[in-house]
C-alpha positions as a Markdown table, in Angstrom:
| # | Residue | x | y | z |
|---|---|---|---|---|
| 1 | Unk | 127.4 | 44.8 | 17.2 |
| 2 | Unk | 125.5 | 45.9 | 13.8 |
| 3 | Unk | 127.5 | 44.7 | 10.6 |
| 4 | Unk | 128.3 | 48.1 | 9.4 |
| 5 | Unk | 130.0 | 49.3 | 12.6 |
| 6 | Unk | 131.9 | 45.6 | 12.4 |
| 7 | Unk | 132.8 | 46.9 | 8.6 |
| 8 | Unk | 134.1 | 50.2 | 9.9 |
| 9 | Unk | 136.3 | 49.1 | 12.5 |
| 10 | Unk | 137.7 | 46.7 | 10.5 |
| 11 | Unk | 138.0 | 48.8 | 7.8 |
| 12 | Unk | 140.0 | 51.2 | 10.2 |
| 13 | Unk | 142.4 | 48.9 | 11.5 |
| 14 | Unk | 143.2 | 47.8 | 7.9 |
| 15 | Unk | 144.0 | 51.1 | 6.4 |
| 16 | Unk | 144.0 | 53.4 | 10.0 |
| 17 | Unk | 145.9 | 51.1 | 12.0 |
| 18 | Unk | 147.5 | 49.7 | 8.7 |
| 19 | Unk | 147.2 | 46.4 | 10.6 |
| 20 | Unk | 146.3 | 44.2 | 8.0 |
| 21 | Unk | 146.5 | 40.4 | 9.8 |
| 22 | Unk | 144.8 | 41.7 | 12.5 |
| 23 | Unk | 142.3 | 43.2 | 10.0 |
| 24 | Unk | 141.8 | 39.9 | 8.6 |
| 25 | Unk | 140.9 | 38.4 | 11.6 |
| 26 | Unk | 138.2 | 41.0 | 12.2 |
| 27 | Unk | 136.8 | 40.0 | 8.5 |
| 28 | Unk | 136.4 | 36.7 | 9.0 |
| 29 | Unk | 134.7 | 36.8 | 12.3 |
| 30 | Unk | 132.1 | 39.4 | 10.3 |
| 31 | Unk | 131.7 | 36.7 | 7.6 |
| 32 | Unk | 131.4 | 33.6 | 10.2 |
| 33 | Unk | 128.1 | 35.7 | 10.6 |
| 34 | Unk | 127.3 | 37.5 | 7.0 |
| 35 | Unk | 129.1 | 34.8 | 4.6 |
| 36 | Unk | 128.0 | 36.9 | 1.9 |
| 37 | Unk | 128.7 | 40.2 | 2.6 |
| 38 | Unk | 130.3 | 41.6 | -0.3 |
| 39 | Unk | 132.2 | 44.6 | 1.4 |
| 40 | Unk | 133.8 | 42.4 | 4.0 |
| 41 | Unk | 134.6 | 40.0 | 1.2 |
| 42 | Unk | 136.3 | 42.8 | -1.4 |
| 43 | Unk | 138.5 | 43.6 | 2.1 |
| 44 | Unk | 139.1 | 40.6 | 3.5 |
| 45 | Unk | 141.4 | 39.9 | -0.2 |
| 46 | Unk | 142.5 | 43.5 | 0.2 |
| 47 | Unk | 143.9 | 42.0 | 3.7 |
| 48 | Unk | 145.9 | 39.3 | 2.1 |
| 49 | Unk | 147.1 | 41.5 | -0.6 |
| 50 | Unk | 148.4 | 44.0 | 1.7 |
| 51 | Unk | 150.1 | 40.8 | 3.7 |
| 52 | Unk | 151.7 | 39.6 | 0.3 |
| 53 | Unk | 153.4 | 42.7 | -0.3 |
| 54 | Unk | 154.8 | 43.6 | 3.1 |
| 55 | Unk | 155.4 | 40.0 | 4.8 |
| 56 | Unk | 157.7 | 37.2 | 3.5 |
| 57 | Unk | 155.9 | 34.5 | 5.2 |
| 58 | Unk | 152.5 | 35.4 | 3.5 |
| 59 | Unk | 154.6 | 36.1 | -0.3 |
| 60 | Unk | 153.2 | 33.3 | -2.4 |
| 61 | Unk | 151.3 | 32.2 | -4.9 |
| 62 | Unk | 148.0 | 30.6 | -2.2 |
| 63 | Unk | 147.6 | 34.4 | -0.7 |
| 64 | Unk | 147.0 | 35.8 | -4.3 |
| 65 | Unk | 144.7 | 32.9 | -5.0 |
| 66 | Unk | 142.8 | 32.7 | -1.9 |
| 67 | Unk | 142.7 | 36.8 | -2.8 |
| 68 | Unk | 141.0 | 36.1 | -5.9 |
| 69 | Unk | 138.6 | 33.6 | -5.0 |
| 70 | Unk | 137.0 | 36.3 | -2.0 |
| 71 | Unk | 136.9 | 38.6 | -5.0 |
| 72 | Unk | 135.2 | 36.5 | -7.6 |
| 73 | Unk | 132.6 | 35.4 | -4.4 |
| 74 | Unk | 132.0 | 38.9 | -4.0 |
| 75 | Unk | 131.3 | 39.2 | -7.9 |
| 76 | Unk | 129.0 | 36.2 | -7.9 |
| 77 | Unk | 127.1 | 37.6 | -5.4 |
| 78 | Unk | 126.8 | 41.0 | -6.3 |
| 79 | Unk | 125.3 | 40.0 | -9.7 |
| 80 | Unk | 123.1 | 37.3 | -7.8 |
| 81 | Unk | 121.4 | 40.4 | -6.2 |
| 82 | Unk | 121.5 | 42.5 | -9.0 |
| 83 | Unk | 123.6 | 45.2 | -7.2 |
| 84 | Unk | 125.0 | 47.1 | -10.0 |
| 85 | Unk | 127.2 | 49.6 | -7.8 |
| 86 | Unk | 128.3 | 46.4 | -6.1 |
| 87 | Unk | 129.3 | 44.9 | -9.5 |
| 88 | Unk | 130.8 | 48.2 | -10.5 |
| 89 | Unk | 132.5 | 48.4 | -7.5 |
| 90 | Unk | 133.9 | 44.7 | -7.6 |
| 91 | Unk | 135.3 | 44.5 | -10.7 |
| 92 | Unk | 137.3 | 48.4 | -10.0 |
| 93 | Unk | 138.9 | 46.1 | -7.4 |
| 94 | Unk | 139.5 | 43.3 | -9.4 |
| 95 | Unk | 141.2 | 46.0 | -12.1 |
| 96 | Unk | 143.4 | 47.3 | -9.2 |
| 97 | Unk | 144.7 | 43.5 | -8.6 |
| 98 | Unk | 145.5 | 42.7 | -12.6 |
| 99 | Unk | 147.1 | 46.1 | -13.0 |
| 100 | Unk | 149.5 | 45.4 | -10.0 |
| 101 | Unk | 150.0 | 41.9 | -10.9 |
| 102 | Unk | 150.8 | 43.2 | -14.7 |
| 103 | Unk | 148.0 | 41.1 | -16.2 |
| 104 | Unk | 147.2 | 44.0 | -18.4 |
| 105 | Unk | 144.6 | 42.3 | -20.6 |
| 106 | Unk | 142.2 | 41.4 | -17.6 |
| 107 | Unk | 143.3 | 44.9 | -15.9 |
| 108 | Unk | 142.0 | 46.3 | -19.1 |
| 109 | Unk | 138.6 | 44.2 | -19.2 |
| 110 | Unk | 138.1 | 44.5 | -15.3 |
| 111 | Unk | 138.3 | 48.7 | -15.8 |
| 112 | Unk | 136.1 | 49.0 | -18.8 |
| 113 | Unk | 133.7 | 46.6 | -16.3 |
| 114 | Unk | 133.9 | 49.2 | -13.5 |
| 115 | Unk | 132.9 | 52.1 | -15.8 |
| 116 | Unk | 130.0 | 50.0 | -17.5 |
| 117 | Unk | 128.4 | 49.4 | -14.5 |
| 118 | Unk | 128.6 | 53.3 | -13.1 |
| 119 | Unk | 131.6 | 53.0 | -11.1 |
| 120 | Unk | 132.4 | 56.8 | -9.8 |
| 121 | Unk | 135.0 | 56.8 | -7.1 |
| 122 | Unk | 137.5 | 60.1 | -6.7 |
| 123 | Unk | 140.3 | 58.3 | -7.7 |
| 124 | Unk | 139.0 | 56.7 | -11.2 |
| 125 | Unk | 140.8 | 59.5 | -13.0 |
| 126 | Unk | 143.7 | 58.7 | -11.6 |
| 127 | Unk | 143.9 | 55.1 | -11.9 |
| 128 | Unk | 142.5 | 55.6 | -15.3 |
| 129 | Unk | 145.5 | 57.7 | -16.4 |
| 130 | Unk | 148.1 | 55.7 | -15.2 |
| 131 | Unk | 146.1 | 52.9 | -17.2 |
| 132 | Unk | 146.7 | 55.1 | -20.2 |
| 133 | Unk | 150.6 | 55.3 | -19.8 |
| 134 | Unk | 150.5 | 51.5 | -19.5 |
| 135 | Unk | 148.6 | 50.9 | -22.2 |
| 136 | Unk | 150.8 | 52.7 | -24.5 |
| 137 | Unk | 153.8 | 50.1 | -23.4 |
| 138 | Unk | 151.7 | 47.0 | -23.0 |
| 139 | Unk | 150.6 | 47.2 | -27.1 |
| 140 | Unk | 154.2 | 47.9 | -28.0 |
| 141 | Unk | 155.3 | 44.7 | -26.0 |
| 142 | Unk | 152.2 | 42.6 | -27.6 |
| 143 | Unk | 150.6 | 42.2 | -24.1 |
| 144 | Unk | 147.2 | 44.0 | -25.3 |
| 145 | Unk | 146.0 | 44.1 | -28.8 |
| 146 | Unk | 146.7 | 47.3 | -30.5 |
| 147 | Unk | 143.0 | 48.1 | -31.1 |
| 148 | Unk | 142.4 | 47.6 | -27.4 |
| 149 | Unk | 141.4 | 51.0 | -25.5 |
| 150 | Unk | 139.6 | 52.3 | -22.7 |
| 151 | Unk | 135.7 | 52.8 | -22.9 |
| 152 | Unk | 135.1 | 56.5 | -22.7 |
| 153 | Unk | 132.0 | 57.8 | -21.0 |
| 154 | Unk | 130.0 | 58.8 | -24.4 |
| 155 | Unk | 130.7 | 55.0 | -25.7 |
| 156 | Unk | 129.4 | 52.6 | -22.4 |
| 157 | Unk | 126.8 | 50.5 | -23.8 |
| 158 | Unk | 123.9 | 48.8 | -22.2 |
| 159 | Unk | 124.1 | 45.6 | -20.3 |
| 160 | Unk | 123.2 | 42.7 | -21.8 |
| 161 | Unk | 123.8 | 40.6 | -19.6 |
| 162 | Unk | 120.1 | 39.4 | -17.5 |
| 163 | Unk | 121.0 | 39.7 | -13.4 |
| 164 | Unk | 118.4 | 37.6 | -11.4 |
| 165 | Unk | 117.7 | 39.1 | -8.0 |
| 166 | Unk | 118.6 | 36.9 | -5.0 |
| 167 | Unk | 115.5 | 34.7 | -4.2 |
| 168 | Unk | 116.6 | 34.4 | 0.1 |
| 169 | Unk | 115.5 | 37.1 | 2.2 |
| 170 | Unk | 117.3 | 40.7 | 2.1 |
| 171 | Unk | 120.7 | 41.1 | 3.6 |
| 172 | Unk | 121.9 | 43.7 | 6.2 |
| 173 | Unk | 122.3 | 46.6 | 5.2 |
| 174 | Unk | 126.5 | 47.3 | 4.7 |
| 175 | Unk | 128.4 | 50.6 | 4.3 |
| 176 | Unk | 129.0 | 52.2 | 0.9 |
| 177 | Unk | 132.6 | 51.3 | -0.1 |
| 178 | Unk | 135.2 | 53.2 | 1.4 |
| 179 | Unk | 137.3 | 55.2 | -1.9 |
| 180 | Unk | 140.7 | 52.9 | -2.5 |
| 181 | Unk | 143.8 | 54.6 | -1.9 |
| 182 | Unk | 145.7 | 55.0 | -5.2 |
| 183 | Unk | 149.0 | 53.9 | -4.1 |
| 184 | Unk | 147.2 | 50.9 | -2.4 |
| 185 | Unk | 148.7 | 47.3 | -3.8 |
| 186 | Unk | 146.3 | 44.5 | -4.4 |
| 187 | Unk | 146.7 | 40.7 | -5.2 |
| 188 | Unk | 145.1 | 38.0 | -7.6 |
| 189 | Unk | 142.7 | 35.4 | -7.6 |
| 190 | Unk | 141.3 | 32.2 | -9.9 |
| 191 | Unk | 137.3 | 32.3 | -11.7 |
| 192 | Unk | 134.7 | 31.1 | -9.5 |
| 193 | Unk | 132.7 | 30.4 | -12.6 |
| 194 | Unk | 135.9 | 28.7 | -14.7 |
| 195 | Unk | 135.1 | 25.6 | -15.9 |
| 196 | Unk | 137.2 | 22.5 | -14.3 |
| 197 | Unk | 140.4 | 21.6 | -16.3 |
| 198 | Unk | 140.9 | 17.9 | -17.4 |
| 199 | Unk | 141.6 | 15.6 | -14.2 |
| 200 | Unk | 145.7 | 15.2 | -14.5 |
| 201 | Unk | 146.8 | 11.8 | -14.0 |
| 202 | Unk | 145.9 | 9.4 | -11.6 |
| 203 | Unk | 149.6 | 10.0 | -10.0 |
| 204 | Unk | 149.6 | 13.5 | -9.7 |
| 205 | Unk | 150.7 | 15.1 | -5.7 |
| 206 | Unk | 148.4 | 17.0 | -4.7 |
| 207 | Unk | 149.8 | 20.6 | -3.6 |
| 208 | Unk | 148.9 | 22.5 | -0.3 |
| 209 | Unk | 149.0 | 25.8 | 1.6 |
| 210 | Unk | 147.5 | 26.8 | 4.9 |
| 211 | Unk | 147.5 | 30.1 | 7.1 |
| 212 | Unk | 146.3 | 30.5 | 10.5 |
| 213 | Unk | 144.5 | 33.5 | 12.3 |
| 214 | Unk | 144.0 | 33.6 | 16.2 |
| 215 | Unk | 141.0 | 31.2 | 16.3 |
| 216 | Unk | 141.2 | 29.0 | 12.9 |
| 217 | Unk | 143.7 | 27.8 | 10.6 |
| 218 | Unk | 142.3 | 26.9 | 6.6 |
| 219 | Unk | 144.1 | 24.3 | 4.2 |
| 220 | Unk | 143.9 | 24.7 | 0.8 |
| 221 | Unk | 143.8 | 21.5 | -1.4 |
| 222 | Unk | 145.1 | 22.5 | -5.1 |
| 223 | Unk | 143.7 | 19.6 | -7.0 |
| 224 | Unk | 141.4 | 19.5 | -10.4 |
| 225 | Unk | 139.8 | 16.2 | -9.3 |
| 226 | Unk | 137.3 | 18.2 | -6.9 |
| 227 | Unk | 134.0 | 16.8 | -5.6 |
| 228 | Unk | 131.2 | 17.7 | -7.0 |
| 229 | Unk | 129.8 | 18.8 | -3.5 |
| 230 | Unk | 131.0 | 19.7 | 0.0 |
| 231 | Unk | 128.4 | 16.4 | 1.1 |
| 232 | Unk | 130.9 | 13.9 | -0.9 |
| 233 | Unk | 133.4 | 14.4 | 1.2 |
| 234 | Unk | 134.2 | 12.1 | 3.9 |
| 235 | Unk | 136.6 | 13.4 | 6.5 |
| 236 | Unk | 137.7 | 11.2 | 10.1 |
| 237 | Unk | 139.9 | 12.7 | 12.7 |
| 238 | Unk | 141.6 | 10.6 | 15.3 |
| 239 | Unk | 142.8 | 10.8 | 18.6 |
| 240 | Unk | 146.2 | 10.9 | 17.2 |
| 241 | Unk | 145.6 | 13.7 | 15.4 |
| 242 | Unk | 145.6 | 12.7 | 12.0 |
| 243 | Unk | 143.2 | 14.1 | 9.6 |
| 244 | Unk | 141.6 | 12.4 | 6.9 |
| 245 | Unk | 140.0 | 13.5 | 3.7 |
| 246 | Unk | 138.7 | 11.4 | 0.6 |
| 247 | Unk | 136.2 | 11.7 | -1.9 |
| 248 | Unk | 135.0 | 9.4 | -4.7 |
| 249 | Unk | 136.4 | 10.5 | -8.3 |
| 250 | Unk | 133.3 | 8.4 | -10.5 |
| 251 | Unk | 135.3 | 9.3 | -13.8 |
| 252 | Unk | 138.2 | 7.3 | -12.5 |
| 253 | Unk | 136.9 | 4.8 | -10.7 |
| 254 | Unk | 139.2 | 5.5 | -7.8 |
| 255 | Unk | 139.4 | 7.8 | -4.7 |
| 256 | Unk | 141.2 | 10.7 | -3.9 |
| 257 | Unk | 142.9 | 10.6 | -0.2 |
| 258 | Unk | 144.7 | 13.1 | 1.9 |
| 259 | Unk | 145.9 | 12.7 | 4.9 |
| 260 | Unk | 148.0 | 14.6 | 7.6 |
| 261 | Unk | 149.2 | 14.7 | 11.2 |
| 262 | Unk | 148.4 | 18.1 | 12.6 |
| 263 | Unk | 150.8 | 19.6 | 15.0 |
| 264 | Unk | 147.9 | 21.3 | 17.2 |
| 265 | Unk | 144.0 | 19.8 | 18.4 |
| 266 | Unk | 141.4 | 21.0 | 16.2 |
| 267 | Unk | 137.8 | 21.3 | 17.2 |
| 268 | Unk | 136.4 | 18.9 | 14.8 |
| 269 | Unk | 132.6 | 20.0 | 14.6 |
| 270 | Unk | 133.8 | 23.2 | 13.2 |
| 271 | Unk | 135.4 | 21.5 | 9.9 |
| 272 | Unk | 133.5 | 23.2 | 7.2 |
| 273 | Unk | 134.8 | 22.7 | 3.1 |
| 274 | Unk | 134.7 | 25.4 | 0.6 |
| 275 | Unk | 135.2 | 24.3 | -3.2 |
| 276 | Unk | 136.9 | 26.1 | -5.9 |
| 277 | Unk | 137.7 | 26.1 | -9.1 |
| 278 | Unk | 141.3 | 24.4 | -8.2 |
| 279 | Unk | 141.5 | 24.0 | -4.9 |
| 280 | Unk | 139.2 | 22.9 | -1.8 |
| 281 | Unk | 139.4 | 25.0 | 1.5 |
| 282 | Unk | 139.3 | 23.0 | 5.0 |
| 283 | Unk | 139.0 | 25.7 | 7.8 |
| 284 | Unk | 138.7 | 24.6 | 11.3 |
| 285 | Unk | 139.1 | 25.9 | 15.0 |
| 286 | Unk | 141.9 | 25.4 | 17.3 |
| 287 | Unk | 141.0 | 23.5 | 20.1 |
| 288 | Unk | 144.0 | 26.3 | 22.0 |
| 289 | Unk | 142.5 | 29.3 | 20.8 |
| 290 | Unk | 144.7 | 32.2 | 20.4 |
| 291 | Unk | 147.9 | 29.7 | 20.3 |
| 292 | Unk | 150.0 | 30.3 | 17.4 |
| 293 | Unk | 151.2 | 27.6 | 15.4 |
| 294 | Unk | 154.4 | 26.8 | 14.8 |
| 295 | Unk | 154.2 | 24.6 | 11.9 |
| 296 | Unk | 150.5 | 23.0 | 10.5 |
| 297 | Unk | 152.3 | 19.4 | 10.3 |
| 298 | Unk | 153.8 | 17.3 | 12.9 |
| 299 | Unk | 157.3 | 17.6 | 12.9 |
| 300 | Unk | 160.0 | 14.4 | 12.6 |
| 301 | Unk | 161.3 | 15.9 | 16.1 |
| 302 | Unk | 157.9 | 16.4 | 17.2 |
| 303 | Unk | 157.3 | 12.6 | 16.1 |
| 304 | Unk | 160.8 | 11.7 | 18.1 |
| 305 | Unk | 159.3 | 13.3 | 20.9 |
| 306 | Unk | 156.1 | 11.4 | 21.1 |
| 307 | Unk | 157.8 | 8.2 | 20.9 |
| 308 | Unk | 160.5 | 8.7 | 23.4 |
| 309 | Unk | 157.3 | 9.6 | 25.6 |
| 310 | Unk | 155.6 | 6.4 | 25.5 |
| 311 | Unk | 159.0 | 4.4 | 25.5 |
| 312 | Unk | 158.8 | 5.9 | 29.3 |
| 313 | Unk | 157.5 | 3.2 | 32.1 |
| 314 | Unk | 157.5 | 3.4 | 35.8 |
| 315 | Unk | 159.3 | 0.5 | 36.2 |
| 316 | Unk | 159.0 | 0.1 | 40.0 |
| 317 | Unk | 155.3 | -0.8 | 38.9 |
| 318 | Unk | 156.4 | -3.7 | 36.1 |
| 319 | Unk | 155.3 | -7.0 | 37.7 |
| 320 | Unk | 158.0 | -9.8 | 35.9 |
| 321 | Unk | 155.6 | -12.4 | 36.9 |
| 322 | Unk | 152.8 | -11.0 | 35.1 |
| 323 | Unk | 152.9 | -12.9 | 31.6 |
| 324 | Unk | 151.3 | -9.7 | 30.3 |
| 325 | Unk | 154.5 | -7.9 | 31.6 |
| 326 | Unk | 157.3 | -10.2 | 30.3 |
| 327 | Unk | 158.2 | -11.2 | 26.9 |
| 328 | Unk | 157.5 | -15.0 | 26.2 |
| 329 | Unk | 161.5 | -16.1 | 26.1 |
| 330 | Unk | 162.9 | -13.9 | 29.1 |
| 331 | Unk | 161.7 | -15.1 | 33.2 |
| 332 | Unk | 163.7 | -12.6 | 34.9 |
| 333 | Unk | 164.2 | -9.0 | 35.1 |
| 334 | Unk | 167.9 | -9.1 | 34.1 |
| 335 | Unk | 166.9 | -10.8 | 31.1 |
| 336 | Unk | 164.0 | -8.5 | 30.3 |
| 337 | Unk | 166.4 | -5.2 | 30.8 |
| 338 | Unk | 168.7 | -7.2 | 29.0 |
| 339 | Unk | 166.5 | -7.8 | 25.8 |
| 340 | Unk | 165.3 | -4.0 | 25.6 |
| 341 | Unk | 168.9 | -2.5 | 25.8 |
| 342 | Unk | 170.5 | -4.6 | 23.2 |
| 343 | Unk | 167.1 | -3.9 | 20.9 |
| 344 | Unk | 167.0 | -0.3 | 22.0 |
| 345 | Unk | 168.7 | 2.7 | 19.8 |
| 346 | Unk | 171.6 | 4.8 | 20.7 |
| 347 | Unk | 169.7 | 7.5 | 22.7 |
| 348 | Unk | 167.7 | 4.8 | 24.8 |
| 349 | Unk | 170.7 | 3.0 | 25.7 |
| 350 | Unk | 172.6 | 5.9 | 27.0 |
| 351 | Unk | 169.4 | 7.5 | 28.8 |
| 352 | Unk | 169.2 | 3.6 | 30.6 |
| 353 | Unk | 173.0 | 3.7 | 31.6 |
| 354 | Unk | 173.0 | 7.4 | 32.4 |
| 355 | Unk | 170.1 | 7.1 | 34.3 |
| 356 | Unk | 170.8 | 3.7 | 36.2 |
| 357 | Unk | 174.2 | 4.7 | 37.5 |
| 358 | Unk | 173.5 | 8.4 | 38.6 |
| 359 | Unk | 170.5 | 7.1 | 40.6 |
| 360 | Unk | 172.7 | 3.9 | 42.1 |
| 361 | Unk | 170.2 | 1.6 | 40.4 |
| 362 | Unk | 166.8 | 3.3 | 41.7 |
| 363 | Unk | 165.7 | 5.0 | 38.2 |
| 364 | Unk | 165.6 | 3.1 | 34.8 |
| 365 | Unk | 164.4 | 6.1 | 31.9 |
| 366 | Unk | 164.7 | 5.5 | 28.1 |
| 367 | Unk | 164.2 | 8.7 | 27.3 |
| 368 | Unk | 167.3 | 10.5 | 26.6 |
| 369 | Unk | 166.1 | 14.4 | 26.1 |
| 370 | Unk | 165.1 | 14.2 | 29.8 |
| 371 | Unk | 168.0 | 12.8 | 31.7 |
| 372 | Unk | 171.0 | 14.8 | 29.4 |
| 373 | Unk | 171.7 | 17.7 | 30.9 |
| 374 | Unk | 170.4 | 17.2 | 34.8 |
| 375 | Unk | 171.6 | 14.2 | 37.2 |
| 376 | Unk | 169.5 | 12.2 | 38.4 |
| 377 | Unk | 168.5 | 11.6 | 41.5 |
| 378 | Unk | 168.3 | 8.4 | 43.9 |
| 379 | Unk | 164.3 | 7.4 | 43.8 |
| 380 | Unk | 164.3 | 4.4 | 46.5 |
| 381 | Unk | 160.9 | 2.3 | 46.2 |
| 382 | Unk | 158.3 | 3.3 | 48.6 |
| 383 | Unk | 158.9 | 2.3 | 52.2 |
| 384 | Unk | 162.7 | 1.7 | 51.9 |
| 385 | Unk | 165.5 | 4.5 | 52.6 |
| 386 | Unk | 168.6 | 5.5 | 50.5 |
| 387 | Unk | 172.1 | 5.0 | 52.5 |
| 388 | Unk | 175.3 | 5.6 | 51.2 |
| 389 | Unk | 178.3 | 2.7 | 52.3 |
């Protein structure tokens, strides 16, 4: 399907359908194959702005950043190419996301921008009114210097600024930008171009976020001691499930680590980093596609779980004079079941009982969660038959 019919149906379902997380979804399979399309880019942040003012679980402070940063992509790349409706059109979105997030200097900056670069949308009057009003307030309250004020359309100067063209082949074509609604809410993001801040000490936790669509789920790493390149980072993920991330940090002389036990499979060839400004991005496929995840971590009870599993034997298998079998000080069975109930906790040692009396002595099971709530049943070794006396 061509990339502007992918634009418009996503662009439907987001504002038509007003079905913004399915909307998303339907951006990032567009970029998966035009990473730099600037529309799908501009509404792929407009999806997680929508999501942070109408869901609780996506209200924080990592969908207004990860908002920003498709934003400022779409900037970078829009003055890479030299587009200057692009540009114009960019930073009218990035005015819409300071003015709703009261950041009324850069909402101020972002709209002169818009009009510098030949921004013409229906609703610019509009927006630029309500701008006025604000204005007003924000100079009383010292948010805007009192001299501050709009650029008016017989005072837009030149560009200075010198855009170099984008050296790689031309792009698809995309659609012209759809007009933004005016009562439409958008979100905030951090400067791709910001310089790095001074690396925090050596202690500092790092802090994380992570959402999920039907087909990936992306980490985000908030750390100032980034890489220098996606190539310096080492990553190892074992059949445990545990992912591992570290990079060298040369100005320390140290290493930065992170590790974590994911609750789902991942498809590990799909791993691909994304640096910031203040974070790095990990986005990966689910191995269970279209399975939602419950939580990105393995849970304690998860972890419980796991461990009660592999405490499970078949014990009618367990040969007692195999030394691999039998622990160095014990020579018989009693003494064996004897060790492992008196070094076996709570649960375990009422799973054994519950589950060696029920079955008259025929089924041994550590695992408590299992035998609870259901008897169990008489299972005679093969060969022999079960009579009651």
């Amino acid at each position: 399907m061509p990339i502007d019919t992918d634009l418009k149906v996503a662009y439907a379902t987001l504002y038509d359908k007003r079905e913004p997380e399915k909307a998303l979804s339907q951006y990032e399979s567009i970029l998966k194959e035009n990473p730099e399309s600037v529309i799908a880019l501009v509404y792929k942040a407009a999806c997680l702005e929508k999501l942070y003012f109408a869901e609780s679980s996506w209200h924080n402070e990592t969908t207004l950043e990860n908002a920003e940063d498709l934003l400022q992509k779409a900037l970078h790349i829009s003055e890479q190419r030299g587009d200057r409706s692009k540009i114009g059109f960019v930073h009218f979105r990035l005015f819409i996301h300071y003015f709703n997030n009261h950041d009324a200097a850069n909402a101020l900056d972002a709209f002169n921008k818009a009009k510098l670069y030949g921004f013409d949308d229906p609703t610019l009057p509009l927006w630029e009114n309500k701008l006025k009003t604000k204005l007003t307030k924000w100079k009383k309250k010292g948010l805007v210097p009192k001299s501050a004020s709009i650029t008016s359309e017989n005072n837009i100067p030149t560009p200075t600024t010198t855009i170099i063209p984008e050296p790689t082949p031309v792009q698809k074509k995309e659609s012209s930008p759809v007009p933004v609604a005016v009562s439409e809410p958008i979100v905030k993001e951090e400067t791709v171009s910001a310089s790095i801040t001074p690396l925090p000490p050596i202690h500092e936790k790092t802090r994380t976020d992570w959402y999920q669509t039907s087909n990936n789920v992306t980490i985000s790493l908030f750390t100032t001691r980034l890489p220098k390149n996606v190539s310096e980072i080492h990553i190892n993920l074992n059949k445990n499930n545990q992912l591992s991330l570290s990079w060298d940090l040369s100005t320390e002389s140290s290493e930065f680590q992170y590790d974590i036990n994911l609750s789902q499979q991942v498809d590990k060839a799909t791993i691909k980093f994304k640096i910031f400004t203040k974070k790095v991005e990990i986005t990966m496929d689910k191995l269970n596609k279209g399975k939602t995840w419950k939580t990105l971590e393995t849970t304690k009870e998860q972890e419980q779980d796991n461990i009660s599993k592999r405490k499970q034997k078949d014990w009618s298998k367990i040969n007692f004079d195999d030394e691999d079998e039998k622990d160095d000080n014990s020579g018989t069975a009693d003494e064996f079941f004897q060790k492992l109930y008196a070094n076996a906790d709570p649960d375990t040692r009422k799973a054994m009982m519950k589950s060696f009396m029920e079955s008259n002595g025929t089924t041994l099971n550590t695992n408590w969660e299992d035998v609870k709530t259901e008897k169990v049943e008489p299972s005679p070794p093969e060969g022999m038959e079960l009579k009651d006396w």
